[in-house]
LUMVEX-73740 format. One line per field, with one value per residue (C-alpha): residue in one letter; x, y, z. Coordinates in pm, 1 decimal, decimal comma. Last residue first. Layout:
N
seba = c(a  ...)
xx = c(X  ...)
yy = c(Y  ...)
zz = c(Z  ...)
END
This chain:
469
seba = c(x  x  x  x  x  x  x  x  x  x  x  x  x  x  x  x  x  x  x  x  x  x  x  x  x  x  x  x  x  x  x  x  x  x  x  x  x  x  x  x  x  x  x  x  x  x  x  x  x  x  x  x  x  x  x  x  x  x  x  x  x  x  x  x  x  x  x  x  x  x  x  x  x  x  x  x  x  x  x  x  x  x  x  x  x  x  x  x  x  x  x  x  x  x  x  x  x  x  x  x  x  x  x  x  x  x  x  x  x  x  x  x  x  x  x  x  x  x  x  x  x  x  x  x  x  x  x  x  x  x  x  x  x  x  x  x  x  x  x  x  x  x  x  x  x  x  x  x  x  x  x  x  x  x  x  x  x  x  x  x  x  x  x  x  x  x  x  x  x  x  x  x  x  x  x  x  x  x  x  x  x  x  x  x  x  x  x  x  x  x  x  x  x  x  x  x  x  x  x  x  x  x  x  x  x  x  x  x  x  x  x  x  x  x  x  x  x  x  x  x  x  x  x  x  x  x  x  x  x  x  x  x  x  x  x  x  x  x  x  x  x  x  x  x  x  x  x  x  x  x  x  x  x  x  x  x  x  x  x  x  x  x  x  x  x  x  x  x  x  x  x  x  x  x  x  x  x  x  x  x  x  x  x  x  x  x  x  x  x  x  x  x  x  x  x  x  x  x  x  x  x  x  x  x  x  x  x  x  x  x  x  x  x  x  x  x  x  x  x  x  x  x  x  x  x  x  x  x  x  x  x  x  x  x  x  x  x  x  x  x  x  x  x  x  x  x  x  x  x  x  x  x  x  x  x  x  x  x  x  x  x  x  x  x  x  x  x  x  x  x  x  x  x  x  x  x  x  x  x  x  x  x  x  x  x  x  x  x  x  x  x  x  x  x  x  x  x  x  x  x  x  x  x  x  x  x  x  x  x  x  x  x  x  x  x  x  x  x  x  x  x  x  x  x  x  x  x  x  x  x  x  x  x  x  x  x  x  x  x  x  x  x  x  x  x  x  x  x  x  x  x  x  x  x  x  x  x  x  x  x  x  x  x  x  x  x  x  x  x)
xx = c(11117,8  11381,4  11371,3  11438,4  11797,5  11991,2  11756,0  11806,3  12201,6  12241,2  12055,5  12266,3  12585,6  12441,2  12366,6  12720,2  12831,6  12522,0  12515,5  12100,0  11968,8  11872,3  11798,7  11758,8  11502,0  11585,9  11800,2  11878,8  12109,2  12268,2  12297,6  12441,1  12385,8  12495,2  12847,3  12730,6  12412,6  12097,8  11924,6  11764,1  12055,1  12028,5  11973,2  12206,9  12472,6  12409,1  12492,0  12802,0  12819,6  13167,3  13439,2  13616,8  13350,4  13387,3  13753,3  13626,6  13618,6  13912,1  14136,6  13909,5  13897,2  14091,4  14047,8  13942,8  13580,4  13650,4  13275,6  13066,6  13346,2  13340,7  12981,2  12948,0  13208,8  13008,6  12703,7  12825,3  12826,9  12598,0  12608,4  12476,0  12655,9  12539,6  12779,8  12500,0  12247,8  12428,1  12157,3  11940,7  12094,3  12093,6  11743,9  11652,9  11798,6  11648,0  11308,4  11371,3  11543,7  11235,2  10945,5  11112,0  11101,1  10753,6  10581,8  10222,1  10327,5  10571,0  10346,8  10228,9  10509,9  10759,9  10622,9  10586,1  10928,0  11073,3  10864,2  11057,0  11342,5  11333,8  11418,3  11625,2  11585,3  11195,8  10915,2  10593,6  10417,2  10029,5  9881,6  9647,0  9925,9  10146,7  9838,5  9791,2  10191,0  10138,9  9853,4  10002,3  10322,1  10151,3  10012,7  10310,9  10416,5  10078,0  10256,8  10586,2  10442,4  10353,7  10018,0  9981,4  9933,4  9751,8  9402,0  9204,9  8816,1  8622,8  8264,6  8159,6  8039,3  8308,1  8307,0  8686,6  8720,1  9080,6  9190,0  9543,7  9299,9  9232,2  9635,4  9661,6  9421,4  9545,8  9910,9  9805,6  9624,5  9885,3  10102,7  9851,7  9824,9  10184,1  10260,3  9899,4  10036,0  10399,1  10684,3  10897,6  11264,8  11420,0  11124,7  11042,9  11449,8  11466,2  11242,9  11406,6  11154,5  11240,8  10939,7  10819,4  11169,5  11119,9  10836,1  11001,6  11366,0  11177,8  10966,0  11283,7  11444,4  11308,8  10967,1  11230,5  10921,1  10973,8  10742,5  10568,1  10770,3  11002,7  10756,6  10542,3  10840,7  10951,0  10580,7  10542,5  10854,1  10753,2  10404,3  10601,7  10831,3  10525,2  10341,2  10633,6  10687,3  10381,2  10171,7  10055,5  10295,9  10055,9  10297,0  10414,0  10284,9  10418,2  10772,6  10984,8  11304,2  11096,2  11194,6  10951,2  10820,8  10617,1  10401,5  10233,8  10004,6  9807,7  9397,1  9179,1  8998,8  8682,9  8673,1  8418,4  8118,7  7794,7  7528,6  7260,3  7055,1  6708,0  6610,8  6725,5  6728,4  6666,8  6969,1  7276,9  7303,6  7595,4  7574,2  7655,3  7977,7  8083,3  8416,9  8470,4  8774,4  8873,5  9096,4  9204,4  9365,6  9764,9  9984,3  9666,2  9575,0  9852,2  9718,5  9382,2  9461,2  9701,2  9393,8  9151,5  9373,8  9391,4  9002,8  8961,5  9200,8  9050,9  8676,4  8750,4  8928,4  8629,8  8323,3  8235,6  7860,7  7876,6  8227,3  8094,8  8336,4  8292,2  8541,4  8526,0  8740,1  8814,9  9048,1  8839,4  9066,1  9304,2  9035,8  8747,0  8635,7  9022,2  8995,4  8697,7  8916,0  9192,2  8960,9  8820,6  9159,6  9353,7  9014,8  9053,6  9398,0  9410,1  9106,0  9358,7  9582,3  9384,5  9192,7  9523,5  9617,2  9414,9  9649,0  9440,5  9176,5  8805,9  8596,4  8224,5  7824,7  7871,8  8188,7  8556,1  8806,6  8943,6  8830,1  8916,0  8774,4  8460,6  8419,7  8053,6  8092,6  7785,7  7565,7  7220,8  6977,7  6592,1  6660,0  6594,4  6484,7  6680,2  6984,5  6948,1  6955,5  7292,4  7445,4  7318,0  7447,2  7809,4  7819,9  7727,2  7949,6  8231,0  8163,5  8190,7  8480,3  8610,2  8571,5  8236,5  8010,5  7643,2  7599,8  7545,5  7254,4  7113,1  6862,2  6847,0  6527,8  6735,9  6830,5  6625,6  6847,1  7159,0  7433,6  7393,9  7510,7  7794,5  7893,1  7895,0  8281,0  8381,7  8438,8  8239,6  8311,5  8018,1  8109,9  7848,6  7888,0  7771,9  7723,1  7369,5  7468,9  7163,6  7004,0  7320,4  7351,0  7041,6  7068,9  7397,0  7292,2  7140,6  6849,9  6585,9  6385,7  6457,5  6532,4  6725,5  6817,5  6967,7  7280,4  7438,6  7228,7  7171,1  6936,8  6855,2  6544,9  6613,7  6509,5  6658,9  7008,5  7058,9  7066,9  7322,7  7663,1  7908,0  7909,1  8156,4  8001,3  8165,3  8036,2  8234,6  8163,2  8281,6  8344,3  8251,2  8519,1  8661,3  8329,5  8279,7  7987,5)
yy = c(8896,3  9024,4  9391,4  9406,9  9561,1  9205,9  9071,9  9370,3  9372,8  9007,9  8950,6  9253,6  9079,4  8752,7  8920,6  9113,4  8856,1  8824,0  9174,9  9239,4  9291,2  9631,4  9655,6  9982,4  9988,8  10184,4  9935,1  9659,2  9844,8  9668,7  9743,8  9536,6  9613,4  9620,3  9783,2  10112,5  10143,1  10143,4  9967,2  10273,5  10496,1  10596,4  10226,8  10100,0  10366,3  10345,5  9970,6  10012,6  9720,4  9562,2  9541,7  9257,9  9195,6  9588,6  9479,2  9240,6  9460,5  9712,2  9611,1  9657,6  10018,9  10249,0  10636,5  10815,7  10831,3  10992,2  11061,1  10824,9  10550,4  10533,8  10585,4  10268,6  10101,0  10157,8  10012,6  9654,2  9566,7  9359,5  9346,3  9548,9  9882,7  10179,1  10464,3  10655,8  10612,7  10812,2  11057,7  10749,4  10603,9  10891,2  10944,8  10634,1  10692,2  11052,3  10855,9  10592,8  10870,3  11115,3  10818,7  10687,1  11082,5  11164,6  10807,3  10799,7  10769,9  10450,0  10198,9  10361,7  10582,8  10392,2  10094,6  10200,4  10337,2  10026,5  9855,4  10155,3  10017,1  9732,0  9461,5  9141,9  8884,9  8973,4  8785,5  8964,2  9245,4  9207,5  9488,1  9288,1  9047,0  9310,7  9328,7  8994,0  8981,2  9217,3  9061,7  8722,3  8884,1  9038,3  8709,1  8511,3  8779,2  8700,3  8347,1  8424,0  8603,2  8263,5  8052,7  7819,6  7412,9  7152,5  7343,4  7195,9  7202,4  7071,9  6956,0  6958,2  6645,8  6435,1  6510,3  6595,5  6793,9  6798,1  7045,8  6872,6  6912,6  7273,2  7331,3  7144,2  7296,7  7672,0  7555,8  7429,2  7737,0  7965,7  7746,5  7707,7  8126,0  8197,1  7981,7  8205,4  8512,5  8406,5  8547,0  8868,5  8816,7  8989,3  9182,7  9376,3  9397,3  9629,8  9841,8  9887,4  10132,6  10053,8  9837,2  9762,3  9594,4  9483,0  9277,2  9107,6  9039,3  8913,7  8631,0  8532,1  8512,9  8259,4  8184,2  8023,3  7807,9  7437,6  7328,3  7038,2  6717,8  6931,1  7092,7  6843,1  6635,1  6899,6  6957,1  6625,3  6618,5  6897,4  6787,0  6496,7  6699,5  6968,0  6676,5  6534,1  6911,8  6952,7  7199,8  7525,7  7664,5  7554,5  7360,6  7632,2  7764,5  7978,9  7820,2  8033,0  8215,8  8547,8  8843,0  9136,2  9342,4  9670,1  9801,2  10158,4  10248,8  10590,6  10477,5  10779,6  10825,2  10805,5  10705,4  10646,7  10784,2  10698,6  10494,8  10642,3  10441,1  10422,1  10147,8  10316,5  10254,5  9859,4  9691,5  9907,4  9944,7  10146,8  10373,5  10227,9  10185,7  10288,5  10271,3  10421,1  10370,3  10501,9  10341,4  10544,2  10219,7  10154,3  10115,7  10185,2  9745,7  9723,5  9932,8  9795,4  9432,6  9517,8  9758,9  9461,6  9260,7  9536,7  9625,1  9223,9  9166,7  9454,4  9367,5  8988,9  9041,4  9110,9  9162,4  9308,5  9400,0  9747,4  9745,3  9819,5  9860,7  10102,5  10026,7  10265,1  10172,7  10439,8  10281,6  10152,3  10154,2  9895,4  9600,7  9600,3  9223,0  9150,9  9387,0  9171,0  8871,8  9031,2  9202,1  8829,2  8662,3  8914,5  8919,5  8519,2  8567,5  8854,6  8663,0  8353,2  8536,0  8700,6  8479,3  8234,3  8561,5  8377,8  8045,0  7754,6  7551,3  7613,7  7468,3  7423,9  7413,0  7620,7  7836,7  7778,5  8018,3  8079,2  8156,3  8075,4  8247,9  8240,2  8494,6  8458,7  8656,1  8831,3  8844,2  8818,4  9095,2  9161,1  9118,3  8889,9  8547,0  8551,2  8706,9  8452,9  8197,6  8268,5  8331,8  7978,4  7838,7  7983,6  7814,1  7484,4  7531,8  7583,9  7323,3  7064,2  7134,4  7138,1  6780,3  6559,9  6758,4  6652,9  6331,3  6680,2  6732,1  7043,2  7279,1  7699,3  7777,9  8011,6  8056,6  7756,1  7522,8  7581,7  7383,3  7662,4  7923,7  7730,8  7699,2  8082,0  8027,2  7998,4  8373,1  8584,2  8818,8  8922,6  9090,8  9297,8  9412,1  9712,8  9883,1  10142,8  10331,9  10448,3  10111,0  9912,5  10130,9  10068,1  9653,8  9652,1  9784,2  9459,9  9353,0  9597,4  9937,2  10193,7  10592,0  10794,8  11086,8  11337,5  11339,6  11077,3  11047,8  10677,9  10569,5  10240,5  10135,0  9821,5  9434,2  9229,3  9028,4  8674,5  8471,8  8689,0  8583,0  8787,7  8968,5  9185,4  9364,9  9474,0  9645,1  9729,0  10006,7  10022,0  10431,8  10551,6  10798,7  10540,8  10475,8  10823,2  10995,0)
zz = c(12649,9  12372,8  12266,3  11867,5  11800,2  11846,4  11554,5  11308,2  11328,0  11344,0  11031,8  10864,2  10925,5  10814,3  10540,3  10452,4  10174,4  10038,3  9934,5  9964,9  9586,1  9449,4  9039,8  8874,3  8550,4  8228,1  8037,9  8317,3  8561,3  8888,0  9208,3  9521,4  9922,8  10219,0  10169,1  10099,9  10371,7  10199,0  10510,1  10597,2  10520,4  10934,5  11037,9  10839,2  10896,8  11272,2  11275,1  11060,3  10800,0  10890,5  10612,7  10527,4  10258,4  10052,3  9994,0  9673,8  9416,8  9540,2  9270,5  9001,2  9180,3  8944,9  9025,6  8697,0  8712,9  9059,8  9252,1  9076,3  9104,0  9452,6  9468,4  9226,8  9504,9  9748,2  9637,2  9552,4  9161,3  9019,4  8642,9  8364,4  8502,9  8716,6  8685,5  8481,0  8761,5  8970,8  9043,3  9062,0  9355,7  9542,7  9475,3  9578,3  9937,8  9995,5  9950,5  10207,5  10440,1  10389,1  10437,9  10764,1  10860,1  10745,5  10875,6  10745,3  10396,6  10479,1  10336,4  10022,6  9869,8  10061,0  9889,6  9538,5  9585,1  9637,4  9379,5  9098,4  9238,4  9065,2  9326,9  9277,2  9543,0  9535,2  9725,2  9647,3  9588,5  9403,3  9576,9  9771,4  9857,0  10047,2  10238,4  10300,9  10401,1  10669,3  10828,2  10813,5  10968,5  11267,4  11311,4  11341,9  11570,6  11774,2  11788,5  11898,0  12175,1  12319,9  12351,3  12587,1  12590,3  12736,1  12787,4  13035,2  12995,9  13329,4  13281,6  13686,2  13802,4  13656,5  13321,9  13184,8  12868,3  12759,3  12550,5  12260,9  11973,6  12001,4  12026,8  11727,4  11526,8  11650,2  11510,7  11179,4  11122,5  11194,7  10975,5  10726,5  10753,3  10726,4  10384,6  10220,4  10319,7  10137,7  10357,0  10235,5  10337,4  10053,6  9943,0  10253,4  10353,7  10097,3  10214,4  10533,0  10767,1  11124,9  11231,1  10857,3  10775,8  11165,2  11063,0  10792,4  10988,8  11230,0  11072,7  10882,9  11231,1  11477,7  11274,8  11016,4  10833,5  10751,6  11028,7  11003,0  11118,3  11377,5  11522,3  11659,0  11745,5  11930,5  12055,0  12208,5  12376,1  12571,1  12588,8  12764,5  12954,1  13081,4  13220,2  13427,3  13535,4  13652,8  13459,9  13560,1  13298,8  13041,5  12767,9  12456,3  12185,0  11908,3  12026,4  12238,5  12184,0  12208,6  12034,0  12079,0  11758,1  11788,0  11516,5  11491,7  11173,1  11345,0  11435,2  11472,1  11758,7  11932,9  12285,8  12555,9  12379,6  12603,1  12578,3  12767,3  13004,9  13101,0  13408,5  13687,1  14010,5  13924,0  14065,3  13917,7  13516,9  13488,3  13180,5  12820,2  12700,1  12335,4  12154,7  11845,1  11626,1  11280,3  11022,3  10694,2  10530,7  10466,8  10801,7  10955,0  10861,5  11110,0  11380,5  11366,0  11444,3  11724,2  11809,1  11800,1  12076,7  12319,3  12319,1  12321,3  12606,6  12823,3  12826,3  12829,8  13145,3  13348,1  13176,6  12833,5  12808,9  12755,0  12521,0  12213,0  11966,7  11667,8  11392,2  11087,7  10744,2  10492,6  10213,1  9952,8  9659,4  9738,1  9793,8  9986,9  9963,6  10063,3  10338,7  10472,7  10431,9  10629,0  10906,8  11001,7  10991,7  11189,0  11420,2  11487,0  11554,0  11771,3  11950,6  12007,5  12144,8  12330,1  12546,3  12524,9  12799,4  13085,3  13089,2  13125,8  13326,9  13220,9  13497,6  13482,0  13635,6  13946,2  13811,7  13809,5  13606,0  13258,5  12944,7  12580,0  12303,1  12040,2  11753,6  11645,4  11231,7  11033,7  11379,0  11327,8  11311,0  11404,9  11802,7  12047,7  11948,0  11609,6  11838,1  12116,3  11834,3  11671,8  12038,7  12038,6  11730,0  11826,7  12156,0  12021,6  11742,9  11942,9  12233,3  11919,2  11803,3  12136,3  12169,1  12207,7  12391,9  12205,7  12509,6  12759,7  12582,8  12364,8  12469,9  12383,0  12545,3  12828,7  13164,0  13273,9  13134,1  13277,3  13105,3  12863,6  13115,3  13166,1  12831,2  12835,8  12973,7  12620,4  12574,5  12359,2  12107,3  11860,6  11523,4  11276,2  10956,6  10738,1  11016,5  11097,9  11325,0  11486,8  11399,1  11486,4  11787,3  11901,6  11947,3  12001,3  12373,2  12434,4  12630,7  12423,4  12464,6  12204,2  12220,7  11977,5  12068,9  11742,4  11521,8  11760,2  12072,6  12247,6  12411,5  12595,4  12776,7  12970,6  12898,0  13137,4  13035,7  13185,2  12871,1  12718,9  12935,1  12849,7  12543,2  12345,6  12067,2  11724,6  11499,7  11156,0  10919,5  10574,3  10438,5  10117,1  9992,6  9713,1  9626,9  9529,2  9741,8)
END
């Protein structure tokens, strides 16, 4: 098999808590039954499967288990919790040494997010959806640098998920938080998804299980975009409203001293250039992978920073601040923009229109009637290619001069700015629209550049079309 047909394989297991797993008798039928006795699931399906990687999501509630000593040989003090740094590695080193003492593999990446709820030992205080915003994240960062070992010419990518020992809400914000992942990388790689469960284990009625095929699908690109006027985090709701002034205050300041970056529009102009196909718009507001990713980064650090961990009988951990949609759109951009990376595009204020095709032709492939309009576009503008001159000149008057070489228009230069771009023509010429846009010749390569004059027009356009929450 060409390398370009080989396919990478991804497993993926969602755990609870490890340390109180029995031994049962899995199996598991693919080409043919296989049949192996273990306390995880993952166990046979890596062998059966046989992935080149392997990804285990747990939530920080397993601290409790830890705390509990007789559930397990992994032993570390209380004194060894000094932040959330250090809860991290504690919880990562053990799911490390469950698997050395279990099983004959170890985990390539521990993906640790934030619970909620009280238990005997602990209390995680916080708002349940940071679980998957911080797991979207966390898997946006883990797919992207495997995708950058991959490069352009492996496409195939499989994802099998197995969901046996997902509890509670973990179960459902991981499944949803990997597809946001998967649905994006679509937009370019053959992505398949697998997700396993194994039958119920109940008391000790039966102690052989099958692992059973729950869904198996192909992933289709798909991206939705909501505007939110919020910050990329925000203070916990559950807050009083003393507390949420002064992490109010905090933030602004916050804010204000680090971030340079338009999250409030730049961010969704980009993703709604994918959203309603306007290559153009790609280039023009195209945001460095590399600028989105400190920011992302800078964000998660301080939100880590800002959990309290209270010991006073029970170890309490209570998050200061929330997570917003405008952070998983942060992340939607990261992803796009490390693709755009891979195949070296960039920030563009004038674009050869031989780039525009290059991405219809490879981010638009999957979507036949985006795809059609880009493509009827270009070839508008080349057929009157010959009208094109050396200097900028705003689309609608090169038509107007295509169609009557005769009529005069020098007088007519400037017109094109007291009139409106047309929502539906913007949409429907995907962002081509006449009076959008400027085009110049440089010997055999046609130049596209937004009309300056009409972008705040155009801004408005895209940002009151998203759906606001």
């Amino acid at each position: 098999m060409s390398k370009n047909q080989s396919t990478t394989k991804i497993l993926i297991g969602i755990w609870g808590n490890p340390y109180s797993w029995k031994e049962i008798n899995y199996k598991y039928y693919k080409d043919n039954l296989v049949s192996k006795k273990s306390k995880s699931s993952l166990s046979i399906i890596k062998e059966v499967e046989d992935p080149k990687h392997i990804v285990i999501i747990i939530s920080d509630t397993l601290l409790n288990a830890l705390l509990d000593q007789k559930n397990n040989n992994f032993s570390f003090s209380i004194d060894q919790i000094k932040d959330y740094k250090s809860i991290k590695n504690l919880l990562k080193n053990s799911i490390d040494n469950f698997c050395k003492d279990n099983f004959s593999f170890k985990a390539d990446e521990v993906i640790i997010s934030y619970g909620f709820g009280e238990f005997d030992k602990t209390k995680f205080i916080g708002n349940a959806m940071d679980f998957y915003y911080n797991l979207f994240k966390e898997l946006a960062f883990y797919f992207t640098n495997l995708i950058s070992e991959l490069g352009k010419d492996q496409k195939n990518i499989e994802v099998i998920l197995d969901a046996t020992h997902g509890i509670n809400y973990n179960l459902i914000l991981t499944y949803r938080s990997l597809v946001q992942v998967l649905v994006i990388l679509a937009y370019y790689y053959d992505v398949k998804l697998k997700v396993l469960n194994s039958d119920p284990l109940v008391g000790t009625y039966n102690n052989n299980l099958n692992i059973n095929v729950i869904l198996e699908t192909k992933i289709l690109p798909n991206l939705s975009v909501f505007r939110h006027d919020k910050r990329p985090i925000k203070p916990y709701f559950n807050l009083n409203d003393n507390q949420k002034k002064e992490i109010g205050l905090f933030l602004d300041q916050f804010f204000e001293n680090n971030f340079c970056l338009n999250y409030k529009e730049d961010v969704y102009i980009f993703l709604s250039s994918f959203m309603y196909g306007l290559p153009t718009l790609i280039f023009s507001y195209f945001i460095d992978f590399s600028e989105i990713k400190k920011s992302i980064e800078l964000i998660s650090k301080k939100f880590e920073e800002n959990i309290e961990i209270i010991s006073l009988g029970k170890i309490e951990l209570k998050r200061s601040f929330e997570y917003t949609e405008t952070f998983a759109n942060l992340v939607k951009t990261f992803i796009f923009s490390y693709i755009l990376n891979i195949f070296n595009f960039n920030k563009l204020e004038d674009i050869p229109l031989s780039k525009i095709k290059k991405i219809s032709d490879i981010f638009f492939k999957n979507f036949p009637i985006e795809k059609n309009r880009i493509d009827k576009e270009i070839k508008d503008i080349e057929d009157i290619s010959k009208d094109i001159e050396y200097d900028y000149n705003v689309y609608i008057d090169i038509r107007s001069k295509s169609k009557d070489q005769n009529q005069d228009i020098s007088s007519n230069k400037n017109d094109n700015k007291y009139i409106r771009v047309g929502k539906r023509n913007f949409f429907a010429h995907s962002g081509f629209e006449y009076n959008s846009i400027k085009i110049k010749k440089l010997g055999n390569e046609i130049y596209i550049k937004i009309n300056d004059d009409k972008k705040g027009e155009i801004n408005s356009l895209i940002l009151n079309s998203l759906p606001k929450i």
